[in-house]
C-alpha positions as CSV (number, residue, x, y, z in Angstrom):
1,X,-19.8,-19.2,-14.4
2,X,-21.0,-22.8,-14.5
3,X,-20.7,-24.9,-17.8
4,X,-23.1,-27.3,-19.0
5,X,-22.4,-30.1,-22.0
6,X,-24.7,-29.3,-25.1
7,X,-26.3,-33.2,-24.1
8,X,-27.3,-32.1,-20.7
9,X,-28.4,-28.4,-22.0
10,X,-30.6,-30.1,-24.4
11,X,-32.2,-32.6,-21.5
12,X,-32.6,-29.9,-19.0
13,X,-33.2,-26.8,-21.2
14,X,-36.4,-25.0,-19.4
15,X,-34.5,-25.3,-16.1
16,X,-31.6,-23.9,-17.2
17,X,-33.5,-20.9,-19.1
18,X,-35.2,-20.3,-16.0
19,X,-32.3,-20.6,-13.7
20,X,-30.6,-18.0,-16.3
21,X,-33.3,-15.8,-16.1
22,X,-33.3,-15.4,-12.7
23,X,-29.6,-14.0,-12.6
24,X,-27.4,-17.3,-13.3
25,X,-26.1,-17.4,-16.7
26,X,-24.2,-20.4,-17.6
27,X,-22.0,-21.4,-20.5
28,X,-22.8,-24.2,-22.9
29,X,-20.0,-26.6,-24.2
30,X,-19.9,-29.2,-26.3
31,X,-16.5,-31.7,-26.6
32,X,-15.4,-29.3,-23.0
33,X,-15.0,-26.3,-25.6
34,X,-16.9,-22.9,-24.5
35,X,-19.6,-23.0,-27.1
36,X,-21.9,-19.8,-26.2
37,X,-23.1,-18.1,-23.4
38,X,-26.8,-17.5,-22.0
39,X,-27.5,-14.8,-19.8
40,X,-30.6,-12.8,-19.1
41,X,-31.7,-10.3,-21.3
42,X,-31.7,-7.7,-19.0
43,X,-28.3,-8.4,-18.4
44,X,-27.2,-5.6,-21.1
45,X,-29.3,-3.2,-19.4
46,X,-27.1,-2.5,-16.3
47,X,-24.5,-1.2,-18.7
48,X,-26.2,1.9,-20.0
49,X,-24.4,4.7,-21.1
50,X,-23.7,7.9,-19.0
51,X,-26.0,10.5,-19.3
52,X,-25.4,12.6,-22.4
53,X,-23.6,15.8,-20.1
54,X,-23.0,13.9,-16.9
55,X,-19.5,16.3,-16.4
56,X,-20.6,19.2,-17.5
57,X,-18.9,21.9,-15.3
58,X,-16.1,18.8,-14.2
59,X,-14.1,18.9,-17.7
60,X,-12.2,22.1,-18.9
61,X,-11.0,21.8,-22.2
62,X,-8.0,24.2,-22.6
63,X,-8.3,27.4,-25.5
64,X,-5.3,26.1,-27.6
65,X,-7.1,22.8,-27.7
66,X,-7.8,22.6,-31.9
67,X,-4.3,23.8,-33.0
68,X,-2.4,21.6,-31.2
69,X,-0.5,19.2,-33.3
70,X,-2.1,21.0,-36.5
71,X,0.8,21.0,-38.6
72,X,1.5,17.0,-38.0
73,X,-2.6,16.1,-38.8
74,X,-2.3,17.9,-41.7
75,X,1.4,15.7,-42.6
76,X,-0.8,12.6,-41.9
77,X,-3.7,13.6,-44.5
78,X,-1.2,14.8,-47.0
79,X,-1.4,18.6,-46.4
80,X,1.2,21.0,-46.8
């Protein structure tokens, strides 16, 4: 990713939004030190979440699943 110094940022803002927009984020830095990052906004939007039930049918989740370990939870929260 390709880091510009906060003076030159500041000169050449609308080009650099725009060149960010269109899929080339770049990091701003001031005194060489990583300052913040701009990236598109729909950059966040390629990592949705998985479908609510995407493995249904794929996962088995075994019969003795709840009592296992019940007696050492229960030590943890201070049960008999």
């Amino acid at each position: 990713m390709r880091a510009v110094d906060l003076g030159k940022a500041e000169a050449h803002l609308a080009r650099l939004v725009d060149e960010a927009a269109r899929g080339e984020p770049f990091v701003i830095t001031r005194a060489g030190k990583p300052m913040v990052r701009v990236v598109p906004l729909d950059a966040g939007a390629a990592r949705k979440r998985p479908r609510l039930g995407c493995l249904r049918g794929q996962v088995r989740v075994a019969d003795d699943f709840d009592p296992i370990a019940e007696t050492e939870i229960a030590k943890l929260f201070g049960g008999d």
